[in-house]
C-alpha positions as CSV (number, residue, x, y, z in Angstrom):
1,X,4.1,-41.2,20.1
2,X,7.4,-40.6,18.8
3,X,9.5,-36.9,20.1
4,X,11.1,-34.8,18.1
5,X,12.6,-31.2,18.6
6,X,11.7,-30.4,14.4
7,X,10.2,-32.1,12.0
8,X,10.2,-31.3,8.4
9,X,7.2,-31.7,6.3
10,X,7.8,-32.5,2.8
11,X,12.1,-33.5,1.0
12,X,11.6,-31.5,-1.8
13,X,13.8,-28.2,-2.8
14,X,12.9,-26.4,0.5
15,X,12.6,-29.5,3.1
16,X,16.1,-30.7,1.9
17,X,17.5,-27.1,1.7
18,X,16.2,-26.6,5.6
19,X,17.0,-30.2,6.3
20,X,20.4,-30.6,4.8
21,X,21.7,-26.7,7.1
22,X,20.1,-27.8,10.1
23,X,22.4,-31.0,10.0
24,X,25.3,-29.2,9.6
25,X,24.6,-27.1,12.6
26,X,26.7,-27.8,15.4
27,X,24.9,-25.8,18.1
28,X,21.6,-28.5,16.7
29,X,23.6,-31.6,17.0
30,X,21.6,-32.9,20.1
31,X,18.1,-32.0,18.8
32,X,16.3,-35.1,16.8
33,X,15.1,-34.1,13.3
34,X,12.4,-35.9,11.9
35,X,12.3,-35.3,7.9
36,X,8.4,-36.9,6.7
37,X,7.4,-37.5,2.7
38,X,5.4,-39.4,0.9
39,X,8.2,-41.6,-0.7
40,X,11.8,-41.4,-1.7
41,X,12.3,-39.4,-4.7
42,X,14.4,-41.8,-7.4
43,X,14.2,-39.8,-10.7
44,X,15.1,-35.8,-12.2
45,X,11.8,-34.4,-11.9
46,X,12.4,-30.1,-12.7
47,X,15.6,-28.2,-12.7
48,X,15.9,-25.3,-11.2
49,X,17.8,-22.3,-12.1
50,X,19.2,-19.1,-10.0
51,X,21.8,-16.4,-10.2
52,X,24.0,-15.6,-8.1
53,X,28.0,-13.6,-7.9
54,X,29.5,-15.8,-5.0
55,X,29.1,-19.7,-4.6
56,X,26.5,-20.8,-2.7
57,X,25.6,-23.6,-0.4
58,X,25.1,-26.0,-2.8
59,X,27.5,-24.8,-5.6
60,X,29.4,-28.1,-6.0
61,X,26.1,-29.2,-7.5
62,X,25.4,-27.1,-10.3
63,X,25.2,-28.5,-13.4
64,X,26.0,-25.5,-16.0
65,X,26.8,-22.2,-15.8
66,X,26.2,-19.6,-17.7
67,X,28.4,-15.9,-17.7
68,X,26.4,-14.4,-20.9
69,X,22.7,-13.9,-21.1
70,X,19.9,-12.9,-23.7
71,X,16.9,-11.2,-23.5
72,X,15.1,-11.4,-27.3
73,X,12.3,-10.0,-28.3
74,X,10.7,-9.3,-32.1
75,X,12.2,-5.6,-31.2
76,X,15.3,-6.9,-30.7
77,X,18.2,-9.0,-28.8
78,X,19.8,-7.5,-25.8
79,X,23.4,-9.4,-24.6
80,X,23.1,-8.6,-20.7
81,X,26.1,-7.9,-18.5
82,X,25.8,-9.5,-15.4
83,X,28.3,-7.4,-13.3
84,X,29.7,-10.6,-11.7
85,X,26.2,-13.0,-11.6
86,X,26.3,-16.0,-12.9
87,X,23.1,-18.0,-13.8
88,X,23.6,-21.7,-12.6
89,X,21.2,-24.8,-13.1
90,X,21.0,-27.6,-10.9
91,X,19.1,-30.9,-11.7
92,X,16.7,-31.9,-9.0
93,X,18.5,-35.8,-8.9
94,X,21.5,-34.2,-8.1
95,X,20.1,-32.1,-5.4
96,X,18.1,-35.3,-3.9
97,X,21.1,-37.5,-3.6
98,X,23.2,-34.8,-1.5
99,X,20.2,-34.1,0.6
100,X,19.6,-37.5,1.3
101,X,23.4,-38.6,1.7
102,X,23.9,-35.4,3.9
103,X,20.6,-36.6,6.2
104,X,21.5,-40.4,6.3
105,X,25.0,-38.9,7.5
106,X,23.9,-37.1,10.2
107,X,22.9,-39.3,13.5
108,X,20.1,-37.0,14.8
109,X,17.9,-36.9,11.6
110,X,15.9,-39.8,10.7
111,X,14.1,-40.4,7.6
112,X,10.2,-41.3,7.9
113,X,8.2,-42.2,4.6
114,X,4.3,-42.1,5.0
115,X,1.0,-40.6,3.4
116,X,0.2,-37.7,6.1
117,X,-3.2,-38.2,7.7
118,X,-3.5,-35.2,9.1
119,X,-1.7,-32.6,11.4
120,X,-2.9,-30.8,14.5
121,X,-0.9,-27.6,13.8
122,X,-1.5,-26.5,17.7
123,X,0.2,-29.6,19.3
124,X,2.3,-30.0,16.9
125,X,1.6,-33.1,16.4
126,X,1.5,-35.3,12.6
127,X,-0.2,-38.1,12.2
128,X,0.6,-40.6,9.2
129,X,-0.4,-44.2,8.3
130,X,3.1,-45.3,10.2
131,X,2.6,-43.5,12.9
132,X,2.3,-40.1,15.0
133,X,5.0,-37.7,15.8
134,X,5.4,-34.6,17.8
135,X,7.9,-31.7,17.5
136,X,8.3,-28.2,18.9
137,X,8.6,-27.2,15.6
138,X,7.0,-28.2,12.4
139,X,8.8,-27.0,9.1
140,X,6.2,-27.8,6.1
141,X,6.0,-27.3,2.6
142,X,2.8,-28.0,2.0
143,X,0.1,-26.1,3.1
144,X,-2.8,-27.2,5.8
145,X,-5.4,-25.4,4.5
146,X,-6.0,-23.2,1.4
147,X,-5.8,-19.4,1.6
148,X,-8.9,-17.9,0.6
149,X,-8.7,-15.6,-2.4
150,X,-9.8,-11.8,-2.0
151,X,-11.1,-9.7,-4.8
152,X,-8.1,-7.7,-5.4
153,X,-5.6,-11.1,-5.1
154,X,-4.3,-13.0,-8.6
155,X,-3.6,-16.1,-9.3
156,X,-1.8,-17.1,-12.5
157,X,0.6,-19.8,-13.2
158,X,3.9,-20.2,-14.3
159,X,3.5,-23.3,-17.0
160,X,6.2,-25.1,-18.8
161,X,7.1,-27.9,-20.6
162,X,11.0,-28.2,-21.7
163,X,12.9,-30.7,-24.1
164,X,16.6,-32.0,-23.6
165,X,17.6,-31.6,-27.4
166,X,20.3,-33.1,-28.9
167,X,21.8,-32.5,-32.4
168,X,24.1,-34.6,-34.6
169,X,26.5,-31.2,-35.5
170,X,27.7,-28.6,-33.3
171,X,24.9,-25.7,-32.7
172,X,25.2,-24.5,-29.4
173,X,27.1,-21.6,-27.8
174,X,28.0,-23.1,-24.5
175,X,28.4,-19.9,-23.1
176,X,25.4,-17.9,-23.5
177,X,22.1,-19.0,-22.9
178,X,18.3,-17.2,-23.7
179,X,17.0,-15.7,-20.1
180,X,13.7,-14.8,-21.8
181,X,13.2,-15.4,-25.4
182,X,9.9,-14.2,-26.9
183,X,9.9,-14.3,-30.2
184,X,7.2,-16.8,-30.5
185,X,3.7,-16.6,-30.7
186,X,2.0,-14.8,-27.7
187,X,-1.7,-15.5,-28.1
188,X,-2.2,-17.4,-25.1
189,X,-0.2,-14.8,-23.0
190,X,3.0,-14.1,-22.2
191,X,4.5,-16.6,-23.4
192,X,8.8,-17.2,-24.1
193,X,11.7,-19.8,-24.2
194,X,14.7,-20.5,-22.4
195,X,17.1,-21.9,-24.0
196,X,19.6,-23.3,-21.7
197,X,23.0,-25.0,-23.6
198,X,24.4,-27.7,-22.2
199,X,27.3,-28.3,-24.7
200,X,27.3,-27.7,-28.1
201,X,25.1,-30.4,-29.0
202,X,22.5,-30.3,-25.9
203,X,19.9,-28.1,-24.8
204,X,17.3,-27.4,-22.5
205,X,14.4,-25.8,-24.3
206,X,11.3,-24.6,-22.3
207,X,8.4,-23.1,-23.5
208,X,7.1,-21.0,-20.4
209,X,4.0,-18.7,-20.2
210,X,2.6,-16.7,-17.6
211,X,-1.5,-17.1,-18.0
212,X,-4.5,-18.5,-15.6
213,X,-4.9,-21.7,-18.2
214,X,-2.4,-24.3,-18.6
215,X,-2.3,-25.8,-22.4
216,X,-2.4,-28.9,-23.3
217,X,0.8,-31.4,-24.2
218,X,-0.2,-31.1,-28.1
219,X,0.1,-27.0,-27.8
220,X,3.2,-27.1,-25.8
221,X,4.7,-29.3,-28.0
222,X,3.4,-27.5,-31.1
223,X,4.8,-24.2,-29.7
224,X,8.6,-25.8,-29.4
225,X,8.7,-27.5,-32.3
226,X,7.7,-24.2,-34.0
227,X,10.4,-22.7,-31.9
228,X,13.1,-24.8,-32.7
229,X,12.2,-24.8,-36.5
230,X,12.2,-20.9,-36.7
231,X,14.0,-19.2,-34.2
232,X,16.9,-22.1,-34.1
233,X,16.6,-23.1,-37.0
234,X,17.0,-26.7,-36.6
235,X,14.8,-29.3,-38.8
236,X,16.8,-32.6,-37.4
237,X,17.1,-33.3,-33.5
238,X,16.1,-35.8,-30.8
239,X,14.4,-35.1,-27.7
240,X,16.6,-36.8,-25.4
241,X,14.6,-35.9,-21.7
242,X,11.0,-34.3,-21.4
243,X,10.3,-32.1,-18.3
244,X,6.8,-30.5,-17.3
245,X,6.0,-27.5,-14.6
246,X,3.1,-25.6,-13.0
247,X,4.4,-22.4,-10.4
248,X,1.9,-20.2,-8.6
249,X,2.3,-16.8,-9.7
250,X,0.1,-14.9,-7.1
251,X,0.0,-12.1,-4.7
252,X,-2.2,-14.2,-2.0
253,X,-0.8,-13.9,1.7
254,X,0.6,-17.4,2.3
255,X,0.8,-17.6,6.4
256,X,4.1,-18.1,7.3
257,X,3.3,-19.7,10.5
258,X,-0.1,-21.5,12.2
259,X,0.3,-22.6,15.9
260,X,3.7,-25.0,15.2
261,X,4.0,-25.1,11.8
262,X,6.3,-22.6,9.6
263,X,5.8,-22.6,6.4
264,X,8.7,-22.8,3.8
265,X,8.8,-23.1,-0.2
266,X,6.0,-21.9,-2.3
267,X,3.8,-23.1,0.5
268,X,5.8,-20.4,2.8
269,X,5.5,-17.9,-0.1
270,X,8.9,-18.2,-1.2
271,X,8.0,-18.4,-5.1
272,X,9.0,-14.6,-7.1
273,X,5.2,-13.9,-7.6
274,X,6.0,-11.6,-10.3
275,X,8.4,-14.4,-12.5
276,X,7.8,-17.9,-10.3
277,X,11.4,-18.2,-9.7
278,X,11.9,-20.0,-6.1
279,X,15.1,-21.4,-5.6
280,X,17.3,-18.8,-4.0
281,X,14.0,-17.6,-2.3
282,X,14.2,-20.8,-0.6
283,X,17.9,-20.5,0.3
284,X,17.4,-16.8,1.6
285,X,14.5,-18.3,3.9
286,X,16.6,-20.8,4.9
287,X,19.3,-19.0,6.0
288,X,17.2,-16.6,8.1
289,X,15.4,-19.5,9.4
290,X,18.6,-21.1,10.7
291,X,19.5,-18.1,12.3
292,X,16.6,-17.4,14.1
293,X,16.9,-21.2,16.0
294,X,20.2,-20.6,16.4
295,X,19.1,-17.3,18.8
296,X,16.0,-18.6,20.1
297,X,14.2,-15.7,17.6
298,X,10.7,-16.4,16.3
299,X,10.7,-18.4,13.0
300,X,7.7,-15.9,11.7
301,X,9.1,-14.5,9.0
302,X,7.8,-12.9,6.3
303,X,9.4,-11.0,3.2
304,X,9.5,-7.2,2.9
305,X,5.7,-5.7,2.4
306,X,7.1,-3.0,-0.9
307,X,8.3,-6.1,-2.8
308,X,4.6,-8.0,-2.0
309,X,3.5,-4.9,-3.6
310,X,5.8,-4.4,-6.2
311,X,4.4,-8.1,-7.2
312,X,0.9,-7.0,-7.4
313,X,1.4,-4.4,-9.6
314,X,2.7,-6.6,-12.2
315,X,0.3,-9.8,-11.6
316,X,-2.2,-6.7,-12.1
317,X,0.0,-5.5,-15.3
318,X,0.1,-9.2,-16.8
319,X,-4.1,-10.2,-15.6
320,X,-5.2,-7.1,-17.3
321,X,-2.9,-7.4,-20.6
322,X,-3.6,-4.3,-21.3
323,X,0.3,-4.1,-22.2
324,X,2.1,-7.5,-23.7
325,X,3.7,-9.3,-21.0
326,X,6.7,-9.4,-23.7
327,X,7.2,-5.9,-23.9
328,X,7.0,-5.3,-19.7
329,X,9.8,-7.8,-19.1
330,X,11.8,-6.6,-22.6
331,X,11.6,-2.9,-21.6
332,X,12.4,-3.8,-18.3
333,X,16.1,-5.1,-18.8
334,X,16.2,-2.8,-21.8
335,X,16.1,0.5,-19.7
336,X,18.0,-0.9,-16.5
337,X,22.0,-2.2,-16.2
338,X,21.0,-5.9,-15.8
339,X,22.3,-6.6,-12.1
340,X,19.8,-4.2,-10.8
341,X,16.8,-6.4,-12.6
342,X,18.6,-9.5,-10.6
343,X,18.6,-8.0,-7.6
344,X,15.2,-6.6,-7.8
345,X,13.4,-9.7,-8.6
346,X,15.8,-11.6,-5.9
347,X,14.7,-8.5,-2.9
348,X,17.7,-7.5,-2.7
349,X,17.4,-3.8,-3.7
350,X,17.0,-0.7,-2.0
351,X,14.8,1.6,-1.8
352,X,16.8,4.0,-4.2
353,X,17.4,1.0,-6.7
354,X,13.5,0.4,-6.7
355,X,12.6,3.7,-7.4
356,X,15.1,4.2,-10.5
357,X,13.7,0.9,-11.9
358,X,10.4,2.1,-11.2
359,X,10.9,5.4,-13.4
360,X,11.8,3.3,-16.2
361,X,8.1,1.5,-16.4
362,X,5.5,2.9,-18.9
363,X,3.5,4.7,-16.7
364,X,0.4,4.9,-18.3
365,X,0.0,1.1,-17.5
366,X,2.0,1.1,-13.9
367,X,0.8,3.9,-12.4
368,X,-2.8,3.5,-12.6
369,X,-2.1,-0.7,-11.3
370,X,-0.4,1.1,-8.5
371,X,-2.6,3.2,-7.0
372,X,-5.2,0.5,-7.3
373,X,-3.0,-1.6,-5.1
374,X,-2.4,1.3,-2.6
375,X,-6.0,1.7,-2.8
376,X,-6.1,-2.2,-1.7
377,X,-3.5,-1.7,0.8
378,X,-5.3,0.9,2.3
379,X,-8.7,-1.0,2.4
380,X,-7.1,-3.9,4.1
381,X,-5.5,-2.1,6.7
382,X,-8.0,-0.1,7.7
């Protein structure tokens, strides 16, 4: 059996944002790194967008940027000013290549692919059809067993399905793109469209919702072709790249840790459970994860209880649709300067900021989700 000081489960966005750090790391230069998936990944399989005011670790690999932002909404359209924040994509290829060329760089990291055959979280110890390996630490992305849901727990899902479009004429504002745009039908749910420019003949549109069912590839498609015809207008384009999602949108208590293992990425629960957004989750974890090896510190982490609960009360808001999804996340940016909405879904405010985006809510709807969840909170602690 093979030794290892870590070894990372899984080279998707949070192995390879772990993986590519703890390379870098000086102090780790004489600990072996054992990074384990299922195969090499060769194609562009999601994007992923964030915001963010300074450059961050992997800055040199965003692919567009975008300064201006929209909120739109049957109500009305609301230009958002970013007080510095900048909302960057990066395609997943891109990110895959550096990983792997930062890994294959670094000699005390190997690369193992292999179907997992199981993993004795105690030992820490992973078996796969290549082999076994054990490690001090186990970083892993995907979870050894499923949580089990409690009564007062959601579970929705953040669905998608985008097209790269491409137009013969100039159509695009390069500069601005649609955060949330939801004037389109909303009868599954909340339901809206980014609409990401790449120049001024390319786009990424995505037709998200926030519901328990996923639709099927006919609806999705129906839905952006609607989209495209009425809100943009456009009767002639190709669809140059196609690009599908599902995202956990719950308020389940992921373990961050079982015997060895840490968990990181959604698996960790480092997906927003109020929008699914995960990237700069992932970077945040990362970060404090690197720190704590760095100073011997427990790698248990586990993000601030008020924004768990924040969460809850809007998974509750958006299960019970009692008040449009649409309206929630429109009112939201419409009553708050638009760098405290950032900051709040990124759990990064204080306590002050919270409770000032808090008063802005329709309480008729918040409160009473509220004290159900305190009521929860209560039941489960006591």
């Amino acid at each position: 059996m093979q030794q290892f000081d870590h070894i990372i489960l899984g080279a998707g966005c949070a192995g390879l944002s772990l993986a590519v750090r703890m390379a870098a790391q000086p102090q780790l230069a004489q600990q072996k790194i054992l990074v384990i998936d299922k195969a090499p990944k060769a194609g562009n399989d999601r994007t992923w967008c964030f915001w963010e005011k300074q450059p961050g670790c992997f800055e040199h690999l965003v692919h567009r940027s975008w300064q201006q932002l929209w909120v739109k909404h049957p109500q009305g359209a609301l230009p958002l000013k970013l007080d510095g924040y900048a909302y960057k994509m990066i395609r997943s290829i891109d990110f895959y290549k550096h990983g792997m060329q930062q890994l294959a760089a670094a000699p005390n990291v190997q690369l193992h692919y292999g179907h997992v055959q199981s993993v004795d979280a105690a030992n820490g110890i992973i078996t796969t059809d290549g082999g076994s390996f054990q490690a001090t630490h186990i970083f892993s992305s995907v979870l050894l067993q499923e949580p089990v849901m409690q009564p007062d727990e959601f579970y929705l899902l953040q669905h998608f399905r985008g097209w790269f479009i491409e137009t013969e004429t100039d159509v695009f504002d390069e500069a601005a793109a649609d955060l949330m745009n939801f004037r389109m039908s909303q009868e599954h749910g909340c339901a809206f469209v980014y609409v990401l420019p790449l120049s001024k003949r390319k786009a990424l549109v995505e037709y998200t919702l926030f519901t328990e069912e996923v639709l099927t590839d006919d609806q999705y498609d129906a839905g952006l072709q609607q989209f495209i015809q009425q809100e943009l207008k456009l009767s002639s384009f190709h669809i140059s790249e196609v690009e599908n999602g599902i995202i956990p949108m719950t308020n389940l208590r992921f373990p961050a840790q079982e015997g060895r293992v840490t968990y990181i990425g959604t698996a960790g629960g480092r997906t927003k459970a109020s929008t699914g957004y995960t990237f700069q989750h992932i970077q945040q974890h990362s970060e404090q994860l690197i720190h704590a090896l760095l100073n011997n510190q427990s790698t248990e982490l586990y993000m601030p209880q008020r924004f768990h609960f924040y969460d809850s009360v809007l998974l509750q808001i958006l299960h019970e649709r009692k008040l449009p999804g649409a309206d929630v996340f429109f009112q939201l940016f419409q009553r708050n300067p638009a760098s405290r909405v950032l900051r709040f879904l990124d759990n990064q405010t204080n306590l002050g900021q919270e409770l000032r985006l808090m008063n802005t809510t329709p309480w008729k709807y918040f409160v009473p989700a509220a004290m159900q969840q305190l009521r929860h909170l209560r039941r489960k602690a006591g």
